[in-house]
Short mmCIF file of the C-alpha atoms (twelve columns), coordinates in Angstrom:
data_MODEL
# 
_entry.id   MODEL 
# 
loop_
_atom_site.group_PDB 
_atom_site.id 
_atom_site.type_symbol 
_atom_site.label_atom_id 
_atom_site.label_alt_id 
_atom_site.label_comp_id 
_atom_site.label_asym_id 
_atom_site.label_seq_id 
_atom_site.Cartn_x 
_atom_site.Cartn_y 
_atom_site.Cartn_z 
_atom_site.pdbx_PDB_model_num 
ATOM 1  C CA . UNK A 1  -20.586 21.129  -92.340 1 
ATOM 2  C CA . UNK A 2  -18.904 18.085  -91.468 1 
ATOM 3  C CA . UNK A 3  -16.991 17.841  -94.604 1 
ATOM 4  C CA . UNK A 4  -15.791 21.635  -94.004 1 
ATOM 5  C CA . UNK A 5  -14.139 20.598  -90.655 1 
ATOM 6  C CA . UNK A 6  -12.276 17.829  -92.467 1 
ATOM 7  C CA . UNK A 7  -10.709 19.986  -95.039 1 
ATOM 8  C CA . UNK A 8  -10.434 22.270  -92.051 1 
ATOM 9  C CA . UNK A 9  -8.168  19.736  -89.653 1 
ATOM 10 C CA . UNK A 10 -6.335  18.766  -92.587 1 
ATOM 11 C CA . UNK A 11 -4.865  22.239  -93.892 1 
ATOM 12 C CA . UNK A 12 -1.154  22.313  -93.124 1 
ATOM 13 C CA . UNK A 13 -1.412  25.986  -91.013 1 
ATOM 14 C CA . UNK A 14 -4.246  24.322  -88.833 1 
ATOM 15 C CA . UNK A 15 -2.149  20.987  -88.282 1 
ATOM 16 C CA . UNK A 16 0.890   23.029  -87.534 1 
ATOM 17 C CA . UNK A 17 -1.015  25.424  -84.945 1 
ATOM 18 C CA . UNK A 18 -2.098  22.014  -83.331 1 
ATOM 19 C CA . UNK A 19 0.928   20.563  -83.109 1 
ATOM 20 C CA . UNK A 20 2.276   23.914  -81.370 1 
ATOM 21 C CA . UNK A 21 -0.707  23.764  -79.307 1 
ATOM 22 C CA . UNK A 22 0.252   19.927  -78.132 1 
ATOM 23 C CA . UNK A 23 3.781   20.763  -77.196 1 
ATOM 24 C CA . UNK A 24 2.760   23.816  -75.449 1 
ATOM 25 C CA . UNK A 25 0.696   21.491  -73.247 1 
ATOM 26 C CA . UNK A 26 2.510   19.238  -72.246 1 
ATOM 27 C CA . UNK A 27 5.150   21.669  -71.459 1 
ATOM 28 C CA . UNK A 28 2.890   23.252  -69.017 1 
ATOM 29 C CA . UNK A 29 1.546   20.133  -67.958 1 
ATOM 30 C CA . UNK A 30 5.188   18.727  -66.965 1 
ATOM 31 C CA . UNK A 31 5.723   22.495  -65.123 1 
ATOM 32 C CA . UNK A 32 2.260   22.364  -63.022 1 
ATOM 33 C CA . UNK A 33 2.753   18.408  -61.919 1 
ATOM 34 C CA . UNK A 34 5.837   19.477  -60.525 1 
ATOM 35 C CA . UNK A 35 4.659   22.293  -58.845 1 
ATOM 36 C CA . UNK A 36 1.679   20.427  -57.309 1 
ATOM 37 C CA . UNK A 37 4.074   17.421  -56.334 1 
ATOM 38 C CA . UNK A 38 6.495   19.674  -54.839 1 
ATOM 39 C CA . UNK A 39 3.698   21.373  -52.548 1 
ATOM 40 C CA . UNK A 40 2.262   18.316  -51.711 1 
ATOM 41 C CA . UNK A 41 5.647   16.965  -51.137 1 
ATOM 42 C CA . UNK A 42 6.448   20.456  -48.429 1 
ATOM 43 C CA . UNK A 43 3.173   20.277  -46.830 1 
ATOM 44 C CA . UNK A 44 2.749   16.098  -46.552 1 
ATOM 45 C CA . UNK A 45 7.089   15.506  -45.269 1 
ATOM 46 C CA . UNK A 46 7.779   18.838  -44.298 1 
ATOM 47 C CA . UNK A 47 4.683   19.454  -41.543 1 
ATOM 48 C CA . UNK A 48 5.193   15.499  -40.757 1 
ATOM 49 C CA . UNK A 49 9.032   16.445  -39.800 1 
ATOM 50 C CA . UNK A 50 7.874   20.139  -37.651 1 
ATOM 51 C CA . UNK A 51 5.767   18.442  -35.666 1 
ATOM 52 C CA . UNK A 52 8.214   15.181  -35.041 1 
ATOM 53 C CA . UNK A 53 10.753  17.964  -33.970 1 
ATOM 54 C CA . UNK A 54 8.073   20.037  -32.253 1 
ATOM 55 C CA . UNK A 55 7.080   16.829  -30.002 1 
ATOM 56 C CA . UNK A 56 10.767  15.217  -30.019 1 
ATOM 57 C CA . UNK A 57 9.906   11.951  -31.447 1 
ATOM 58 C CA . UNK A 58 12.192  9.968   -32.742 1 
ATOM 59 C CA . UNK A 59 10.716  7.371   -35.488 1 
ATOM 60 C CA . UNK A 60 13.811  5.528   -36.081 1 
ATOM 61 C CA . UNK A 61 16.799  4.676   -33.853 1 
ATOM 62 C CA . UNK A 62 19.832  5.652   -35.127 1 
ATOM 63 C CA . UNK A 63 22.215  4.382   -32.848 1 
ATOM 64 C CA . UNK A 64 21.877  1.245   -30.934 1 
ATOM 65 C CA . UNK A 65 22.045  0.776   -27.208 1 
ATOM 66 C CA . UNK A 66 24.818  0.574   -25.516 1 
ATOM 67 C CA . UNK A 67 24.473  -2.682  -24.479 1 
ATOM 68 C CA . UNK A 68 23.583  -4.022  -27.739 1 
ATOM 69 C CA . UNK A 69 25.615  -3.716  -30.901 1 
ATOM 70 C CA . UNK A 70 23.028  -4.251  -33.323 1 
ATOM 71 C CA . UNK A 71 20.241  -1.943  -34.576 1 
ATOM 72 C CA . UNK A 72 17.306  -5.083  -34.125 1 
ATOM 73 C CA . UNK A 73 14.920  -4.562  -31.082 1 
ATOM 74 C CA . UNK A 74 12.876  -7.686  -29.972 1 
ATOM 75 C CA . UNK A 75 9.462   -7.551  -30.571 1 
ATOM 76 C CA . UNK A 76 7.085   -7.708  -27.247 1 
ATOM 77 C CA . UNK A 77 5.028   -10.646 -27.902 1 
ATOM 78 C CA . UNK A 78 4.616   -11.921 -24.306 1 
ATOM 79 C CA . UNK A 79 1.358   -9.979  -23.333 1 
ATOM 80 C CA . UNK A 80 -1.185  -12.439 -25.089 1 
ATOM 81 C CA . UNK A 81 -1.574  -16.158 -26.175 1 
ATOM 82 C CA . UNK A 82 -0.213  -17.636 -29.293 1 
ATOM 83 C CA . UNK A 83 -3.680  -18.342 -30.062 1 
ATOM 84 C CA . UNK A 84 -4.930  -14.563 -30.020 1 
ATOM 85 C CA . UNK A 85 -2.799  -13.987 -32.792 1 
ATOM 86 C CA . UNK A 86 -4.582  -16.583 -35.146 1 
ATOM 87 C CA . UNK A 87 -6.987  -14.946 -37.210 1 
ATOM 88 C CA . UNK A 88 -6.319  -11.598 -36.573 1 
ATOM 89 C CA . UNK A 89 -8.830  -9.396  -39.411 1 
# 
C-alpha cells in the first residue's frame, strides 16, 4: 500500500494537480486575510471613530492654545509625592 502511494505522489499528472492545488491556495488564502483584516480593520477603527464623533472627544489636539505656540502640554504631577511614584507595579 505504502509503496502504491509513492509511485502515486510521484506521477507527473498527480504532481502537477498538486502544484495547481498549492497556488490555488494561497491565492485564496492572500484574498480571505484581506478580507478578514479589512473587517476587522472597519469594525476595530471605524466603530472606535463613530463613537469618538458620537461623544465629541477629541484624542489629540490639533491646534495649540492660544497662548502657547507649541503642541507640548505639561504633565500634572503635583497631586502626590515624589516618593508615590517609586515602585509603581
Amino acid at each position: 500500500m505504502k509503496l502504491f502511494i509513492k509511485k502515486l505522489l510521484n506521477n507527473r499528472i498527480v504532481s502537477f494537480f498538486i502544484r495547481g492545488l498549492k497556488k490555488i491556495s494561497r491565492g485564496l488564502n492572500f484574498i480571505i486575510n484581506t478580507a478578514l483584516l479589512l473587517i476587522v480593520y472597519i469594525f476595530g477603527v471605524g466603530l472606535t471613530w463613530l463613537f469618538a464623533k458620537i461623544l465629541k472627544k477629541h484624542f489629540l489636539e490639533m491646534q495649540p492654545s492660544k497662548n502657547r505656540q507649541t503642541y507640548w502640554s505639561d504633565a500634572e504631577l503635583r497631586g502626590s509625592d515624589v516618593s508615590d511614584y517609586y515602585r509603581q507595579f
